[in-house]
C-alpha positions as CSV (number, residue, x, y, z in Angstrom):
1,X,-24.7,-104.4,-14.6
2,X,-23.0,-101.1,-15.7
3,X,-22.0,-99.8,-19.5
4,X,-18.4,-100.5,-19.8
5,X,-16.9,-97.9,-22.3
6,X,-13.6,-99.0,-23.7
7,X,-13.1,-94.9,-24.9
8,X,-12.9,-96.2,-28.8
9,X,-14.7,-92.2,-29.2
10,X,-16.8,-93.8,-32.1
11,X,-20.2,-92.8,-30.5
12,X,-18.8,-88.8,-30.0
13,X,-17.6,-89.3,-33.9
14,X,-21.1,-90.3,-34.9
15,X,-22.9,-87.4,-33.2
16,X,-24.3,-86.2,-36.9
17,X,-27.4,-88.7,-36.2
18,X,-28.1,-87.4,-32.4
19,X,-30.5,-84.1,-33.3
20,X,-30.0,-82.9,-29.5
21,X,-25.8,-83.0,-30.3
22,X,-26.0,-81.0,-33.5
23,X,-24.5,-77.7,-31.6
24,X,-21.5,-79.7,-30.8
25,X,-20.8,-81.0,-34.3
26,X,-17.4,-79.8,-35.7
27,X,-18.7,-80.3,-39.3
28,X,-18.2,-83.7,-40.3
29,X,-20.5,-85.8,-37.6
30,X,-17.8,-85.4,-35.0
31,X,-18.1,-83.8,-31.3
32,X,-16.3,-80.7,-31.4
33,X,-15.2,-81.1,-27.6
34,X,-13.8,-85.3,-28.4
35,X,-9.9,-85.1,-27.9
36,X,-7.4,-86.8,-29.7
37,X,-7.1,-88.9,-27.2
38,X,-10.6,-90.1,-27.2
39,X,-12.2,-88.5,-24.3
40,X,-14.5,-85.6,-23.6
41,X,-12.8,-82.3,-23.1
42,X,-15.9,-80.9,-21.3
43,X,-16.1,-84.3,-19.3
44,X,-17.8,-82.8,-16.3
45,X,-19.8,-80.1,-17.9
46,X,-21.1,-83.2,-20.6
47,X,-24.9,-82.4,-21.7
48,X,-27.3,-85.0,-19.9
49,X,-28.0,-86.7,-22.9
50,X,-23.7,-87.9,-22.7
51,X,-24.1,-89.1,-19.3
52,X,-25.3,-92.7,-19.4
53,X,-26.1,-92.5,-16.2
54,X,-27.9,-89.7,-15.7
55,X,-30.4,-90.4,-18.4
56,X,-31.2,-93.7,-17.4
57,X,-32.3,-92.0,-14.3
58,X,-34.1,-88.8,-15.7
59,X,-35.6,-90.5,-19.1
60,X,-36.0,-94.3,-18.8
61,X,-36.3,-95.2,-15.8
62,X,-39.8,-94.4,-15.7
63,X,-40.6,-97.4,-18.5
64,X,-37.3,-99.6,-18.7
65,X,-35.6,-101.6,-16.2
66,X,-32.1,-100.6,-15.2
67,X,-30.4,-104.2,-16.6
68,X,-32.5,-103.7,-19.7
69,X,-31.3,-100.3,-20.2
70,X,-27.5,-101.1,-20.2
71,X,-28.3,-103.9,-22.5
72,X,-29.8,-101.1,-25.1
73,X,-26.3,-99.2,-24.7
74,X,-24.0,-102.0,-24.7
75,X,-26.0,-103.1,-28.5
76,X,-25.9,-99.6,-29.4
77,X,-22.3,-99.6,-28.7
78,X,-21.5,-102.6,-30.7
79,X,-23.7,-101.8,-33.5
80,X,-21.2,-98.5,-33.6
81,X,-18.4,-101.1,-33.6
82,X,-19.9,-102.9,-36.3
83,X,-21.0,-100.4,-38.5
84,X,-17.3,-98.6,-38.2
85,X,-15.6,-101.8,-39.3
86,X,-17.7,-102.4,-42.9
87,X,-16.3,-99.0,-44.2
């Protein structure tokens, strides 16, 4: 199983929450380097905490299974989804 992002940007618009992120906030909760396009400007030079997979690997895979880890994103994601479509 693998985290399937459909580039809606809504996570990099939502940044305001993420306390590790705040550098890259333009002002309004939204990552200064998120195109209008949808997609990360400094893609390859991402911090960790951007890279799915790289976190799984460095942070939680000491305590969470791999499957049970792309479960947490994928509900993260939709909760995003959710939460965009009530305003």
């Amino acid at each position: 199983m693998r985290f399937f992002c459909d580039r809606c940007g809504l996570c990099c618009k939502h940044i305001d929450q993420i306390p590790e992120l705040k550098k890259f906030d333009s002002g309004n909760g939204r990552c200064e380097n998120l195109t209008d396009e949808n997609l990360c400007a400094i893609y390859e030079k991402r911090p960790i905490i951007c890279n799915v997979s790289k976190m799984f690997e460095l942070v939680y895979s000491s305590w969470m299974t791999e499957e049970d880890y792309w479960k947490l994103n994928f509900e993260g994601c939709k909760k995003l989804k959710r939460d965009a479509f009530k305003m």
